[in-house]
N, C-alpha and C positions, 0 to 999 in steps of 0.2 A: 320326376325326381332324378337326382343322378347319382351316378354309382355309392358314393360317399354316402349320402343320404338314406341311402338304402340301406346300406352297409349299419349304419348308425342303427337304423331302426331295426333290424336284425336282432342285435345286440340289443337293444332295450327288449322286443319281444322277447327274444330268451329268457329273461330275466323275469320277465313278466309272467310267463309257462312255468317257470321253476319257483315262484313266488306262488302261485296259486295249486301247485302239486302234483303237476303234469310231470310224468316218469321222463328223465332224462334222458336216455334215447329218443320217445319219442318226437321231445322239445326239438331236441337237434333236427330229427327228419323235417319236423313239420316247418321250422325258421330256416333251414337250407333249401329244401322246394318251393315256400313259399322268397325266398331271397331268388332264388334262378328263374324261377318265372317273371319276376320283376327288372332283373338285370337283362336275361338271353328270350323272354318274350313266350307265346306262345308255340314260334316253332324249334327253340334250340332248345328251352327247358327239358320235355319229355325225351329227348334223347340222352341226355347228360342223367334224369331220373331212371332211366333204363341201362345205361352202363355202369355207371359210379358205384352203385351197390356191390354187382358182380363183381368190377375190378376190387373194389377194396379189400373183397374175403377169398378171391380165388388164388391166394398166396399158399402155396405148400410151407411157408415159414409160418403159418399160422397154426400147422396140426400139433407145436408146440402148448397151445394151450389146456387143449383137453387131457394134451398125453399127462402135465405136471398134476393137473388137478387130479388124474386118476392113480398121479406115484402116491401124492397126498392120502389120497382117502385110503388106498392098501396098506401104506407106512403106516397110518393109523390102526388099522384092522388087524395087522400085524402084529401090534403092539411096541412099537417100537421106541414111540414114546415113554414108555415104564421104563423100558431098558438105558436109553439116555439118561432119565431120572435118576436111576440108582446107581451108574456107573458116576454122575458128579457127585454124590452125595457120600459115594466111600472116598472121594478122593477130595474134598473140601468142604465135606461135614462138620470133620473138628476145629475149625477157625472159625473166628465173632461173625455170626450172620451166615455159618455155614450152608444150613438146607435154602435160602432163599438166593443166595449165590447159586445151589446146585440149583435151583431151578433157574436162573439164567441159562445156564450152561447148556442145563437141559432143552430150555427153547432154541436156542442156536441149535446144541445138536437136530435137532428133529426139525428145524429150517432147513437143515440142508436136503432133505427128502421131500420138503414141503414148500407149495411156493405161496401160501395165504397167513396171513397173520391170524387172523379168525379161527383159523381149523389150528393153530398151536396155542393158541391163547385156550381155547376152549379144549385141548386135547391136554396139555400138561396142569391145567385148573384144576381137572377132577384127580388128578395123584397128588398134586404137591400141596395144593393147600387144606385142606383135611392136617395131611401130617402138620407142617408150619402152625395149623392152628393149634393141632395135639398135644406140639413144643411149645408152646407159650408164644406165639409170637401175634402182635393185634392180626386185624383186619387190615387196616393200612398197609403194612409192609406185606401180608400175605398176599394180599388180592390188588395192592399196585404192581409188584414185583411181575407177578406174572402177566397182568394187562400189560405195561411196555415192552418186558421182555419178549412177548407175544409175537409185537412187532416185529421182528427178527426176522421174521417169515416172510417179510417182503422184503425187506434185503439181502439178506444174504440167499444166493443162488441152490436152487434153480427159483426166481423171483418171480412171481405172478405181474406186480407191478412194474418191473423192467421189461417183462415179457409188453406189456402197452406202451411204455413209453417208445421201446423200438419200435413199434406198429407206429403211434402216430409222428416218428421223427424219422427214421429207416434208419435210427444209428444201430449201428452193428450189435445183437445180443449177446454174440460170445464175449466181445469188448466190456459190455456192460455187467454181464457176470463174472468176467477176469477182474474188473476192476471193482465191485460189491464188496469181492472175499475181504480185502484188508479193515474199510471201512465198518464189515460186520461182527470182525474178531475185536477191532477196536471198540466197538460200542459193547459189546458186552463182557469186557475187561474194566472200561468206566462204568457199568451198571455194579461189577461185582465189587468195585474199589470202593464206590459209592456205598453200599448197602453197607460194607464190612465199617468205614467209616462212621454213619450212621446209629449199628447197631453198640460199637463202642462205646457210644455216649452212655448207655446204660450199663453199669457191670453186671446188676442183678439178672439183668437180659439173657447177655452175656453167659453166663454160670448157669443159668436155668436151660437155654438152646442148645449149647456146645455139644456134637456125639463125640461119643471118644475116638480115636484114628481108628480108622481100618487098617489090616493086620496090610501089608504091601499084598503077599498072595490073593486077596481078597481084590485089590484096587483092580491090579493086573484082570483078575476073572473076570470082573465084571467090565470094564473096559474091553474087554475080547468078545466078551459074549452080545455087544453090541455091533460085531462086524455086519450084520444086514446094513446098517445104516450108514457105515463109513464106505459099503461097497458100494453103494447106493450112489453116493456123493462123488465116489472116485470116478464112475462111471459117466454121470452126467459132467462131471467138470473137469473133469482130468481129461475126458477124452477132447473137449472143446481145447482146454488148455495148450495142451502136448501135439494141437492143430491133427489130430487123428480121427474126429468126424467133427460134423457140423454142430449147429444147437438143436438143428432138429433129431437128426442121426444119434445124437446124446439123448435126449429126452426118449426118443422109441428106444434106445437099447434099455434106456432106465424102466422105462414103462413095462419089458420085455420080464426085467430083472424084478422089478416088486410084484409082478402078476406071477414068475417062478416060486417067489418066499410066498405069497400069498396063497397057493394052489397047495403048495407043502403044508402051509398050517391050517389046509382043510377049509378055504376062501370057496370053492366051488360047493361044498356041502351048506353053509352057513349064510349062502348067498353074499357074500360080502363082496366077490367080482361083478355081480350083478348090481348091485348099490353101489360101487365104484362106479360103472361104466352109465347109471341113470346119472348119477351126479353130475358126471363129467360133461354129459349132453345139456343139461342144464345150465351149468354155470355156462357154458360154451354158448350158446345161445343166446343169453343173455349179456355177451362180452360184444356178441358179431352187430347186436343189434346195437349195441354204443359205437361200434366201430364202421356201421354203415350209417347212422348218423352224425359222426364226426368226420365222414368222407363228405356229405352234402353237404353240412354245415361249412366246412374248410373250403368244399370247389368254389361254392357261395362267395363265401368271406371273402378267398382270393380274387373273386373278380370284382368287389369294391375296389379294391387297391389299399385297403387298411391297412392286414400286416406289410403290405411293401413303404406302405406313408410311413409306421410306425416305426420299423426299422430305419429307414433315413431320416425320420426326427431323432431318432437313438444316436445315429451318429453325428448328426451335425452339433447335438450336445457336447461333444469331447470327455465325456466323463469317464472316469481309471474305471476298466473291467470291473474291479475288488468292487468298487461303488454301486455301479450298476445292478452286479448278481445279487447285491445285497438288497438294491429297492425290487427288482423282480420278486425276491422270495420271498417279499413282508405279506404280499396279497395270498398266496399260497398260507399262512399263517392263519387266516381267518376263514379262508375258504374250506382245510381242515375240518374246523368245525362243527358246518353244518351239512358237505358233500362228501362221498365216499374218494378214494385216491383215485381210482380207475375214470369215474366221470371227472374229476380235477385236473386230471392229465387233458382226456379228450376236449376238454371244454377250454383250454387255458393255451395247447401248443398252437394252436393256425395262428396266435398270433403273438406267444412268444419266442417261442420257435427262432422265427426270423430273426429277431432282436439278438436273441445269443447269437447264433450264426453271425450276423455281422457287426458284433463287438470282440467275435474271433474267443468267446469263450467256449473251452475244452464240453462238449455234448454229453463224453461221457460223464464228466465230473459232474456237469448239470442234473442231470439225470440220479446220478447219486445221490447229492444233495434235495434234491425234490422228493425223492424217495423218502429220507431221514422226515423231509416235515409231512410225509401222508403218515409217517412213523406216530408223529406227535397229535394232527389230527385221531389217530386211532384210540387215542387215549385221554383227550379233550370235550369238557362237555360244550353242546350238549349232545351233540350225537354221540362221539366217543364208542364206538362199535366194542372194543374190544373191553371193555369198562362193563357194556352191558351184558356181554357173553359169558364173562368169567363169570359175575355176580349169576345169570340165570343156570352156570353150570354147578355152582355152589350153595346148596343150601342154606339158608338165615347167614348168605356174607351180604352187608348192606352197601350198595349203591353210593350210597353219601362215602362211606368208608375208603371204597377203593379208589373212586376220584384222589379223596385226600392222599391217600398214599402213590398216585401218581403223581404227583407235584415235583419231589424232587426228581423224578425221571424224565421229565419235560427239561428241567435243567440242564440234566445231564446230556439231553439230546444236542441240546443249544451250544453249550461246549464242545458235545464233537460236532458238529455242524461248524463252529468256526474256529476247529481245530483242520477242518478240510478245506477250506478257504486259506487257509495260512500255509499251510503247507500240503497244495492238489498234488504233490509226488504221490500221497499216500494213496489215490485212485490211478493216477498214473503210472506209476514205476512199472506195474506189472504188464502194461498195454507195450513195451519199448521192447519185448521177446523178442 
């Protein structure tokens, strides 16, 4: 067979492991060993199976991972969560669609200590929607609201899912978290514009929701009393930002910082540093083995010549950038769907990768933009992760219900999705420091 051929059949077996329910790490190990033994034979494979692992994880840029996952689960423990919650809700309470705008707000806030959508979907689920349903507002709007806004959690920094897309691209993480922020404040200004729109149509709505303002003294307090979490966020990003440590240097000082608030609020007694730091082994582990599978899979891949054929059938095309980034991301659309974003990444760069690179489209903006649609997968059936989370963290809210009310936030995605296409300064400006 030759290279090509192989390469092909690769690719159909993967496909083949993931259709019959083979964990996707392991699909990867088992179609890149078996792809190197077939291309490099019996004496070059087992060497390449013997280094490729190690090289891939022995990166000190990767102690990033554990550290975010362990701000996450302290930020929670902490309760920090609440405290986002009520500081948006005295300050845009009293406008149409008040408490479910504050729970946008709320999600972003507590993104920025958290890099999963999962652990804010399900962390701000169990405070906001109780109240929203208390106020008279459906199922729909309570329990979609929070499933996208959830999303949040992987855009905006410190990002779990940019933390992989750097791994499988080596584009720069600081880059990718300097350029998230604007992208993530934008999305959840069109979330809250949206909903307020929305909830207008109904006046009765309207008149029944509305709290009354909060006295200013009151905004201020509780906005203050949220500083854990702004210091939190200054620390991890400000210090990348202002070039005064690394991404990694950022995430240990942060990890340093929520294990401080956590120990103060009695984390050591309650074991909650303990269940941070099993957590954190876990998810990590389960991250390393996607990403020693995506290193065999890719040395594989690359010695077909695929992503290199691919890439120069991309250009001898001559098609405008605009065109191009547009048909790459239609498949990412459906791939949502039915795979989690982290295996999407791993499974999809060895060989689009290439393609962006040399159509000369901006990494970081890429990268953004893929982010936004693992956004939408998160809230799409039938897997839709975050659709299921909120619903099992909320008592008698129905499943069928919160899909519906995800709808128009799939919208809203699509809109800023090709509001960042039309104008990439808004990921870019802040990268020209």
């Amino acid at each position: 067979m030759s290279p090509l051929e192989i390469g092909y059949g690769m690719i159909a077996g993967l496909f083949v492991l993931l259709v019959i329910g083979v964990p996707i790490g392991l699909s990867l190990i088992a179609i890149g060993a078996a792809g190197l033994f077939a291309i490099r034979g019996i004496r070059g494979a087992p060497f390449l199976l013997e280094t490729v692992p190690y090289a891939s994880t022995a990166s000190l840029a990767l102690i990033v991972i554990p550290l975010f996952v362990f701000i996450g689960h302290l930020a929670y423990s902490a309760g920090l969560s609440q405290k986002a919650y009520r500081a948006a809700k005295t300050w845009v309470g009293h406008i149409a669609g008040g408490l479910p705008i504050a729970t946008v707000f709320a999600c972003a806030g507590f993104a920025t200590v958290c890099g999963s959508s999962v652990a804010t979907a399900a962390t701000v689920a169990r405070i906001a929607v109780p109240e929203m349903l208390k106020a008279g507002f459906n199922q729909k709007i309570s329990g979609g609201c929070v499933s996208a806004a959830g999303a949040l959690g992987i855009l905006i920094p410190p990002s779990g899912i940019l933390v992989i897309y750097s791994i499988a691209t080596n584009v720069s993480i600081a880059d990718l978290f300097i350029g998230a922020i604007a992208p993530g404040i934008l999305t959840a200004v069109v979330y809250a514009v949206g909903i307020h729109l929305i909830v207008r149509r109904d006046p009765e709505l309207v008149a029944r929701t509305r709290l009354p303002p909060a006295p200013w003294p009151a905004r201020f307090k509780d906005m203050f009393n949220a500083w854990e979490m702004l210091s939190l966020f200054l620390v991890i990003i400000g210090g990348i930002y202002l070039g005064l440590a690394t991404a990694t240097e950022s995430a240990a000082l942060g990890a340093a910082l929520a294990l401080g608030i956590a120990v103060a609020r009695g984390g050591l007694r309650d074991g909650t540093v303990r269940a941070g730091l099993i957590a954190s082994a876990s998810s990590t582990a389960s991250i390393f083995l996607l990403i020693v599978g995506s290193a065999l899979f890719g040395v594989a891949l690359a010695s077909t010549q695929i992503p290199t054929l691919a890439a120069s059938w991309v250009a001898a095309q001559g098609l405008p950038p605009t065109l191009l980034l547009l048909l790459l991301l239609v498949p990412y659309l459906f791939l949502g769907c039915f795979i989690d974003g982290i295996s999407m990444i791993f499974l999809t760069m060895p060989v689009v990768f290439p393609v962006i690179q040399t159509a000369g489209i901006n990494p970081v903006l890429f990268g953004i933009i893929v982010t936004k649609l693992v956004e939408i997968g998160a809230i799409t059936p039938p897997v839709g992760m975050n659709v299921f989370v909120v619903s099992g963290a909320v008592p008698g809210l129905r499943m069928t219900e919160v899909f519906r009310g995800a709808v128009p936030f799939i919208i809203m995605e699509i809109l800023v999705i090709g509001l960042l296409i039309a104008f990439p300064q808004i990921v870019t400006f802040p990268l020209a420091r």
